[in-house]
GUVOPA-515412 format. One record per residue: x, y, z of N, C-alpha, C in turn. Coordinates in steps of 0.2 Angstrom, whole numbers, plus 5000, padded with zeros to 4 digits. Layout:
N
XYZXYZXYZ/...
END
This chain:
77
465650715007465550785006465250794999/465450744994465150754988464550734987/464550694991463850644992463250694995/463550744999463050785004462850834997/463350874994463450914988462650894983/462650824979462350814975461650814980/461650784985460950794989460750854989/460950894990460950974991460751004984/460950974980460750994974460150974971/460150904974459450894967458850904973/459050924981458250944986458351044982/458551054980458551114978458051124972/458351074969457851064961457251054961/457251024967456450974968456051034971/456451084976455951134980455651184973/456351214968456051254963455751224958/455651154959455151144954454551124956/454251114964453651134966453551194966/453951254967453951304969453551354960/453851304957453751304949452751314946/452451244951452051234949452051164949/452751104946452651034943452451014950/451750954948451650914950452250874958/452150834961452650824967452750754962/452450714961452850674956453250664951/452950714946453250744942454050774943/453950824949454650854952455050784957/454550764958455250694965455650664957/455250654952455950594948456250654943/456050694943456550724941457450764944/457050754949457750774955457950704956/457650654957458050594959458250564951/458250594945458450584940459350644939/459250684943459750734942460150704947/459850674950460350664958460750584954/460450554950461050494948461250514944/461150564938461550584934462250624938/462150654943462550704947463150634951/462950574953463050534956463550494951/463250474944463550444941464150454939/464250554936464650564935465250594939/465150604946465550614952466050534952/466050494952465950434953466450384948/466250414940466450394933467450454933/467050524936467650554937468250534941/467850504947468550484951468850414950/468550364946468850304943469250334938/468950374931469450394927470050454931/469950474935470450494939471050454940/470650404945471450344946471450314943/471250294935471550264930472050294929/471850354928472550394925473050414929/473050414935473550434941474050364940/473650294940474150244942474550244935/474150254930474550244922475050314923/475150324923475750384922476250364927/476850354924477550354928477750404934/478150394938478250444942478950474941/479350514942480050524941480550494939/480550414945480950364943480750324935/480250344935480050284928479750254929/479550224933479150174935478350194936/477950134935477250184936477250154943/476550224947476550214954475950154954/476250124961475650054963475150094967/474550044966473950044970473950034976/473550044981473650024988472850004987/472949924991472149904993471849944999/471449915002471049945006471449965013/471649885013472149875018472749945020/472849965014473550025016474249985013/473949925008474549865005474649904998/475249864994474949854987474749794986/474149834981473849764979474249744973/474049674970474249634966474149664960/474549664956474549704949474449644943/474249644940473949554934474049614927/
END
């Protein structure tokens, strides 16, 4: 969904920046520029998200485990 979100965003920047006058060149990297900024940081938020979720203790005191992809905990080093 977010992935749909950031598309949607930089085909929107792209049209008002023909709609603008820029060149199509011009406008294509600039929207393919916004769209990996928009990507990178969606991306950087949700790692530092679960960095922080698994570092924080849960009520017991204990910090919460990982789950691999599998639906396991994974191995904690």
């Amino acid at each position: 969904m977010l992935l749909r979100l950031t598309l949607i965003i930089s085909l929107i920047n792209f049209i008002l920046l023909l709609l603008n006058g820029s060149a199509i060149d011009r406008a294509l990297h600039r929207s393919l520029l916004i769209f990996m900024i928009l990507f990178a940081v969606i991306h950087l938020g949700f790692l530092l998200f679960n960095l922080i979720q698994t570092s924080i203790p849960d009520k017991s005191g204990q910090k919460k485990k990982t789950m691999d992809g599998k639906g396991e905990p994974a191995n904690e080093s």
